[in-house]
C-alpha positions in Angstrom: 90.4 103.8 101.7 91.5 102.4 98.2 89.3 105.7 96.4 90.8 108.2 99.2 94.3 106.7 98.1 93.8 107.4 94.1 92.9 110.5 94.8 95.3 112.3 96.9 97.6 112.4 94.0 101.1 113.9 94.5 101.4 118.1 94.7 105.3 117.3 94.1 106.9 120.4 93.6 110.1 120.8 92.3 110.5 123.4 95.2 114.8 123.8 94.7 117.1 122.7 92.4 120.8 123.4 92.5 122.8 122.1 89.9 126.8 121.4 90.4 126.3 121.5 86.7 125.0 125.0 85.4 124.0 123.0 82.0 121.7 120.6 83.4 118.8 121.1 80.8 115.6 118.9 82.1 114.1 118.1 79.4 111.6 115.5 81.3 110.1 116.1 84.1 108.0 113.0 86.0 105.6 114.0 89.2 105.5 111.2 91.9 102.9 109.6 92.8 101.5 110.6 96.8 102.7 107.5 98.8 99.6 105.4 100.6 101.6 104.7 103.5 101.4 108.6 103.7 98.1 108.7 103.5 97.4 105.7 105.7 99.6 107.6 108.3 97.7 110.8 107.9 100.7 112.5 106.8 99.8 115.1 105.0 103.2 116.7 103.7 106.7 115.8 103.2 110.0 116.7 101.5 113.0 114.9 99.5 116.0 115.9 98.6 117.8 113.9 95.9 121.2 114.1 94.1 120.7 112.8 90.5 124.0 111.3 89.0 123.4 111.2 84.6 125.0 110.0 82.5 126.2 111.6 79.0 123.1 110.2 77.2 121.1 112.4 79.4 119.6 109.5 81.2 119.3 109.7 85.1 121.9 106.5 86.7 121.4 106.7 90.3 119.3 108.5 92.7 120.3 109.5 96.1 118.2 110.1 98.9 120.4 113.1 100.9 117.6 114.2 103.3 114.1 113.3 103.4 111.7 114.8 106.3 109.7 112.6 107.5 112.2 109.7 106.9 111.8 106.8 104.6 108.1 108.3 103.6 107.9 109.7 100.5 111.8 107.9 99.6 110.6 105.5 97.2 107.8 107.2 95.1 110.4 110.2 94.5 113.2 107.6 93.3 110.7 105.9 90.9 109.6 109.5 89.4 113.3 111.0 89.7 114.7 107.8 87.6 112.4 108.7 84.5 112.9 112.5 84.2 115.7 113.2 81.2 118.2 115.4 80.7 119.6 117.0 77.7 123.0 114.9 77.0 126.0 116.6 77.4 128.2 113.7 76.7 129.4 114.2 80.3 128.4 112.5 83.3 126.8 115.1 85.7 125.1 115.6 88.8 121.5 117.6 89.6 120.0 117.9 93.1 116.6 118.7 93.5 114.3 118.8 96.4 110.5 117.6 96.0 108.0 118.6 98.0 104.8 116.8 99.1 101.3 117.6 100.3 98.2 116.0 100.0 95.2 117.8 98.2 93.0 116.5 101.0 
């Protein structure tokens, strides 16, 4: 089970984005890695939808969870991979919601 989890790595697609901000440059992107629990389920796809609050430097604060399908899934590894990307700083604090889509390669 440990190989099946390593390799069902995460298809995340950034599958929407709408920005409140129309100069929210990524300059970063990070892929999440496909949850076990998901694969331990058998569930084999899965969607987040996240608001990204950043800060001037760029940087991403907070992220929050606005929908997520199925619930509490695929939450976690898209916060950890959504934390790291980086924006281009604006020197304004802005906001960037983005939906990531899951599916197993197997």
């Amino acid at each position: 089970m440990q190989m099946l989890a390593r390799s069902a790595l995460a298809l995340a697609l950034v599958a929407a984005a709408s920005l409140a901000h129309a100069d929210a440059k990524v300059l970063k992107k990070v892929a999440p890695e496909y949850p076990n629990e998901a694969i331990k389920k058998n569930i084999s796809a899965g969607s987040v939808r996240a608001k990204l609050n950043i800060g001037g430097d760029g940087k991403v604060a907070t992220v929050d969870i606005v929908e997520a399908e199925p619930k509490r899934v695929f939450d976690r590894a898209a916060t950890e991979a959504l934390s790291q990307w980086k924006f281009e700083g604006t020197g304004a604090a802005q906001t960037h919601e983005v939906k990531l889509v899951f599916k197993s390669e197997d």
